[in-house]
C-alpha positions in Angstrom: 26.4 14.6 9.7 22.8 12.6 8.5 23.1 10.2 5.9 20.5 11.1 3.3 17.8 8.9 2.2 19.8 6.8 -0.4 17.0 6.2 -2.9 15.5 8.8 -5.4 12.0 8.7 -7.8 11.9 10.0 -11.0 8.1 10.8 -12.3 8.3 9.0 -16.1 4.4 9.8 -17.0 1.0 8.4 -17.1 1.1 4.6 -17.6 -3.1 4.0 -17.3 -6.1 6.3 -17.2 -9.7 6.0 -17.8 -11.0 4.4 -20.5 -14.2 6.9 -21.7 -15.8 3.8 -22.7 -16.3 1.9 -20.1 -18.6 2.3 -17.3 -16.4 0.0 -15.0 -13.9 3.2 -15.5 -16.2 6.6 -15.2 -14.7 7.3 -11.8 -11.2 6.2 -12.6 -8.3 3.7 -12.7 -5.9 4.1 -9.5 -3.8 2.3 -7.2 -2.9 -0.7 -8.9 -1.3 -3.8 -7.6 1.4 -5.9 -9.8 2.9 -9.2 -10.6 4.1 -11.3 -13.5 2.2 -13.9 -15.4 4.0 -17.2 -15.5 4.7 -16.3 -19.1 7.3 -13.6 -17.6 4.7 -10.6 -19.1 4.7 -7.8 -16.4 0.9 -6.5 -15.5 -0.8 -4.2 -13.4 -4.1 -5.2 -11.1 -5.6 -1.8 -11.1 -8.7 -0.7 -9.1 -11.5 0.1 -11.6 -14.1 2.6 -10.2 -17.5 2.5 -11.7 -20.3 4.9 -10.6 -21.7 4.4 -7.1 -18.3 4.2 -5.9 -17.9 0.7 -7.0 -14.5 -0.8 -7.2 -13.2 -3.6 -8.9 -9.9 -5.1 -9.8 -8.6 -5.2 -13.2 -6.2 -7.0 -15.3 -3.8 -5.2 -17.8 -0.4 -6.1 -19.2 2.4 -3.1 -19.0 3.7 -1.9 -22.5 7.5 -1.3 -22.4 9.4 0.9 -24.8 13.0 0.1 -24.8 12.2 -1.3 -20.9 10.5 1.4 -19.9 6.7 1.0 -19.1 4.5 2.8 -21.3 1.1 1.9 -21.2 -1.2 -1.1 -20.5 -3.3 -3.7 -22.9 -6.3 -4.0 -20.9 -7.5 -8.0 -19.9 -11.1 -7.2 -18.4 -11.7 -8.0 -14.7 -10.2 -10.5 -12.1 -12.1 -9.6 -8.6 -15.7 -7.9 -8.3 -17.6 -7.7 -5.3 -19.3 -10.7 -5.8 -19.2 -12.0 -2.4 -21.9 -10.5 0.9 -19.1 -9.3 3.0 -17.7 -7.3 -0.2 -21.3 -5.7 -0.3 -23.3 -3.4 2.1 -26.5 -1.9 1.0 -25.6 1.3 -0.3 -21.8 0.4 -0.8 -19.9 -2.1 -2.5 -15.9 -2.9 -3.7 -13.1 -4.7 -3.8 -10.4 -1.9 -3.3 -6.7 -1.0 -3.2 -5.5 -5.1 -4.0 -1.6 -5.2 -3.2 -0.1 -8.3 -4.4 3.3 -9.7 -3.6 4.3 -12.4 -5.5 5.7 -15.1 -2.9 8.4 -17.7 -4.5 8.8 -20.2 -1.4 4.8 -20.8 -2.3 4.7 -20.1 -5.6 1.7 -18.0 -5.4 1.1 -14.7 -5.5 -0.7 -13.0 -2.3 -3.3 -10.6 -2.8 -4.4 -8.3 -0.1 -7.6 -5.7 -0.7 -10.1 -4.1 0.7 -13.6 -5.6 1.0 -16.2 -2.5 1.3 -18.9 -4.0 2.8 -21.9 -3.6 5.6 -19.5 -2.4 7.9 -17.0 -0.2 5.8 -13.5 -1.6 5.0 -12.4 -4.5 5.9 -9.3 -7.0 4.9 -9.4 -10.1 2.7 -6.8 -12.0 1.2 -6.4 -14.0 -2.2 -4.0 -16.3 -3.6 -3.3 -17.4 -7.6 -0.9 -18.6 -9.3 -1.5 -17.0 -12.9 -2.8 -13.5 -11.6 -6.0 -14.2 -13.6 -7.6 -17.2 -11.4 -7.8 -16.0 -7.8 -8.9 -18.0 -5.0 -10.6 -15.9 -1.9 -9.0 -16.9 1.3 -11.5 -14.4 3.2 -12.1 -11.7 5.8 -8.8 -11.7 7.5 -9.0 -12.7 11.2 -6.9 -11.4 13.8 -6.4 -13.8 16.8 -6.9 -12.3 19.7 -3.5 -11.4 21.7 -3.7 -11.0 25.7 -2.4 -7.9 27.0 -3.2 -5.5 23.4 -6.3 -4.9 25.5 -9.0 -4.8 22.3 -9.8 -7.0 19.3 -8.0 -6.0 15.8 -11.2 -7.6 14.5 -13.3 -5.0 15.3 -11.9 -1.8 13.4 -11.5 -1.4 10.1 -8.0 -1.8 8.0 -6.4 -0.9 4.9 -3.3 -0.4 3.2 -2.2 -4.3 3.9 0.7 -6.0 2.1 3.1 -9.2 2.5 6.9 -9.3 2.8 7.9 -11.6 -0.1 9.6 -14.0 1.8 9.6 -15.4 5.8 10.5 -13.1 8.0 11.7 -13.7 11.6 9.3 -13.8 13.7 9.1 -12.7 17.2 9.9 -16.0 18.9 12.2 -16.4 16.2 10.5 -19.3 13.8 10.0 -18.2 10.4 7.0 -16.5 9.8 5.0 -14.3 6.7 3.9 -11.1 7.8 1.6 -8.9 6.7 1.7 -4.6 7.0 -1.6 -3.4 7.8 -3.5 0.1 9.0 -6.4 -0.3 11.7 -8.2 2.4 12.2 -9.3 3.1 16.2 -12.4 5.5 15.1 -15.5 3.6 15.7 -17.8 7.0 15.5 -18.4 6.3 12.0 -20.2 2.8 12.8 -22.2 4.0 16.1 -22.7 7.9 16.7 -20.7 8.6 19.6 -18.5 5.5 20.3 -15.4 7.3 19.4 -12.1 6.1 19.5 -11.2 3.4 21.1 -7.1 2.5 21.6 -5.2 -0.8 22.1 -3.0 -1.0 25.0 0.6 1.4 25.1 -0.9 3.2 22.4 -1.8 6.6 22.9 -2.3 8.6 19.7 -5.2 7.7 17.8 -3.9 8.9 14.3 -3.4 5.4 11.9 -0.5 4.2 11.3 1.8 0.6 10.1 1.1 -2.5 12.4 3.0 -6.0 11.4 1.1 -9.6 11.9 2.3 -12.9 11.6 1.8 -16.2 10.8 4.3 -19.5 11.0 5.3 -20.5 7.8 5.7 -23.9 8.5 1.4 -23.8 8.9 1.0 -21.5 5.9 3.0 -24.0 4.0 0.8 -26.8 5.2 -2.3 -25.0 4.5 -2.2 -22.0 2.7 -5.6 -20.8 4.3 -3.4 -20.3 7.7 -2.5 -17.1 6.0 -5.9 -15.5 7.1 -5.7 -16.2 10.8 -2.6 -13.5 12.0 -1.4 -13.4 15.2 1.6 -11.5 17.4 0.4 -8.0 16.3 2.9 -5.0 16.7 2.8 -1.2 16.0 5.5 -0.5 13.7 5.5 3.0 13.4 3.3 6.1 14.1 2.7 9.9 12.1 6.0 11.1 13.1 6.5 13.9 10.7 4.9 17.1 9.6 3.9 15.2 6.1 2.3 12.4 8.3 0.0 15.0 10.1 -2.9 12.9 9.6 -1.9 9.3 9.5 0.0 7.2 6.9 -0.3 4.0 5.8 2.1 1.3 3.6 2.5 0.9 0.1 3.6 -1.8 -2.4 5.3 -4.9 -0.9 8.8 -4.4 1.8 11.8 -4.5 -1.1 14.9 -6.3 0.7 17.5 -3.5 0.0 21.4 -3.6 1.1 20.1 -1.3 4.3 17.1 -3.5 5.3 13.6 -3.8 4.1 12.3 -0.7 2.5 8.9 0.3 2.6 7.2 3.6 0.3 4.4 4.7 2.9 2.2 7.4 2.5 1.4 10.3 4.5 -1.7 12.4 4.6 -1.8 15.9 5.6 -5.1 18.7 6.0 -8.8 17.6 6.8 -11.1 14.7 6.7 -14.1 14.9 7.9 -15.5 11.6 10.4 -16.9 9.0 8.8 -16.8 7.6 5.3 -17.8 10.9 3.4 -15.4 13.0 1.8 -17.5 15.7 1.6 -15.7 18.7 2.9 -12.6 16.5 2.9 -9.1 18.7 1.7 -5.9 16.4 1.7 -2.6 16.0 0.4 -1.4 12.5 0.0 2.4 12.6 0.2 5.2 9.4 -0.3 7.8 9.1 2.2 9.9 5.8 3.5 11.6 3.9 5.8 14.0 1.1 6.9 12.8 -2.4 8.6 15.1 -4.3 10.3 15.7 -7.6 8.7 16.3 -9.4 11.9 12.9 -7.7 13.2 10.9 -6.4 10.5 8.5 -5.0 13.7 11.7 -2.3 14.2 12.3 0.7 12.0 15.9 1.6 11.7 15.4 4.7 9.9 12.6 6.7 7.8 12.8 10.1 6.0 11.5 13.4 7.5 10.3 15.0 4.5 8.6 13.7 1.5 10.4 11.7 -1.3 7.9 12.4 -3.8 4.8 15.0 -3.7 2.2 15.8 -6.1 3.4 18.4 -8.3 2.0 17.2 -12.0 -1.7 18.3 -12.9 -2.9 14.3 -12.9 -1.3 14.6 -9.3 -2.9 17.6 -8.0 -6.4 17.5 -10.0 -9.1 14.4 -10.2 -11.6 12.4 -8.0 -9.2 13.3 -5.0 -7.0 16.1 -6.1 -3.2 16.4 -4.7 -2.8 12.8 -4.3 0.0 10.2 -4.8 -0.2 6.7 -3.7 2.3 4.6 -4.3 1.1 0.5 -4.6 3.5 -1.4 -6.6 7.2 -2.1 -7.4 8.3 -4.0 -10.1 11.7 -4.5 -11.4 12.5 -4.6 -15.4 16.0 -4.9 -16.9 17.5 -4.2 -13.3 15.8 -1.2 -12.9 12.7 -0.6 -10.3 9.5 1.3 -11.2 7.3 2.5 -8.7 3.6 2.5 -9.9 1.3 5.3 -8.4 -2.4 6.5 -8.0 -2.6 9.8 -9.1 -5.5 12.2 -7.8 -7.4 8.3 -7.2 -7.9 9.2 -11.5 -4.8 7.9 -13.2 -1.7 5.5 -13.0 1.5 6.8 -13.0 5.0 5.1 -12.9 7.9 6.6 -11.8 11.5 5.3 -11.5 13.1 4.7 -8.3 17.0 4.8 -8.2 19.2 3.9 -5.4 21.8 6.7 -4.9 25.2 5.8 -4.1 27.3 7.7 -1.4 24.6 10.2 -0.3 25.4 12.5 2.6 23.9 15.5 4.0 22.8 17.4 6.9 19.6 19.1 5.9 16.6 17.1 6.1 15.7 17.7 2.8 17.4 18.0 -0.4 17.1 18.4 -4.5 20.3 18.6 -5.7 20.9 21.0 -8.6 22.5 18.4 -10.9 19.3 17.0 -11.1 17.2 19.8 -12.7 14.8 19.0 -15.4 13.8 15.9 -13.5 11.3 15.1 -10.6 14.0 13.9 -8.3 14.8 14.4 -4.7 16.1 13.0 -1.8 15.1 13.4 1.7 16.7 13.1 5.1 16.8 9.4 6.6 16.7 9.9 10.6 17.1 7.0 12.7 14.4 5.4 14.4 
């Protein structure tokens, strides 16, 4: 007998969408990151797409109704790709921010995606306020004898901090950092293809895991862009992974280990950067790190927890999408907010299920009809 995935979401609604009137907003509001000002009020760091495919990150503070968020008060911008290596010619953006706010520095860690001359690339801020954030930079990967390649040269997305040192692999403390490098080089030279690190032989994305000592970060909190002792976490396993997947909002330490919401991607993309011709679904799925080695997965689910189902899900910019970038916890309860269709914001509430067993790989148990709830098998890794 399989123990089920012990966690459940339930959709609540559409927390953020377009506002008609501004241009910094025509081609949507989607995958936001989160955090608290130091006044306690809960906001969301959303990417803001203007035309041209131009992202930038926004600052809005959640409205709650009897705890429950609601909608946002918009606070006008807090990153634009004001910097050259956030700009190419024909491109520009500061996309996909995660933040995890990081007590032991007192700052919270933004990750994102700089869009620039040589398509996506990782940077890092820190603030302590969510509205002042200091660049840190490109993130550097130190080279690591034996991986065979350089990290440096591929590009990355879908990066995010653990919210407190983790162990590293010669033991010392260390923050790491989920990430996604992408082996495809085609789309920057015609022909160059993919190109693989060492022991790794399929080329679909998936979740790596960098360090850094903490005892350097805490000495000089630029450290925290130079990462070293890189590691494959884990690889498209499942059928809802076809494609590749990729990490979502920041590890949350749970009784069973650190649990991480990871997308998968199933159906076509075309090479390069163009998503012309592109037909995807972007399902959420999760698994289990091992608190003693957050580089080991102890167990992840074989189906989907949560699919597009809803119209905002399945119709916008990128229909059947949801992309799950930030947890936040409010009156002891956890809400999971999500890109939906890379248009809208949706928040749904995740619940931790007590005594689950099973031993189909997926279930939605009858009790639960009228809601959006399911839970999914949890194999062993």
């Amino acid at each position: 007998m399989k123990d089920a995935f012990p966690y459940a979401m339930t959709r609540l609604g559409v927390v953020m969408e377009p506002d008609p009137s501004s241009p910094l907003e025509a081609f949507g509001v989607l995958n936001p990151a989160s955090g608290r000002t130091p006044d306690g009020r809960l906001h969301l760091l959303p990417r803001m797409v203007a035309a041209g495919n131009v992202s930038r990150v926004g600052l809005a503070e959640v409205e709650l109704r009897d705890g429950v968020p609601v909608g946002v008060r918009r606070e006008g911008v807090i990153l634009a790709p004001d910097e050259g290596w956030e700009r190419g010619l024909s491109n520009a953006g500061v996309e996909d921010p995660r933040t995890t706010w990081v007590p032991r520095l007192g700052r919270h860690l933004m990750t994102y995606v700089a869009f620039g001359p040589l398509g996506p690339r990782l940077a890092l801020a820190v603030s302590d306020d969510l509205r002042s954030w200091r660049r840190l930079g490109p993130v550097q990967f130190n080279y690591q004898p034996g991986l065979d390649t350089d990290l440096n040269l591929f590009p990355n997305k879908d990066a995010v901090f653990f919210p407190e040192p983790v162990p590293g692999p010669d033991g010392r403390d260390c923050y790491a950092m989920l990430h996604r490098p992408m082996w495809d080089l085609g789309w920057l030279r015609a022909g160059e293809g993919v190109h693989l690190p060492a022991g790794i032989t399929d080329e679909r994305a998936g979740i790596w895991i960098s360090y850094v000592p903490a005892d350097e970060v805490e000495a000089d909190i630029t450290t925290l862009v130079r990462l070293r002792d890189h590691r494959c976490v884990a690889l498209p396993e499942f059928a809802y992974e076809e494609l590749k997947i990729g990490a979502g909002p920041p590890p949350l330490r749970v009784p069973e280990g650190w649990l991480v919401l990871h997308h998968g991607v199933t159906g076509y993309i075309p090479p390069g950067w163009d998503p012309t011709g592109q037909d995807v679904t972007y399902a959420a799925g999760a698994m289990l790190l091992d608190p003693a080695d957050p580089g080991r997965v102890l167990a992840r689910t074989a189906e989907p927890i949560f699919v597009p189902e809803t119209a905002e899900e399945r119709h916008g910019v990128v229909p059947k999408v949801v992309f799950p970038t930030a947890i936040e916890q409010v009156d002891g309860v956890h809400y999971v907010f999500y890109g939906m269709a890379d248009t809208k914001i949706g928040v749904a509430r995740l619940d931790r299920i007590e005594g689950v067993r099973d031993e189909t790989p997926f279930r939605s148990d009858e009790q639960w009809t009228g809601t959006d709830r399911s839970a999914a098998g949890f194999h062993a890794g």
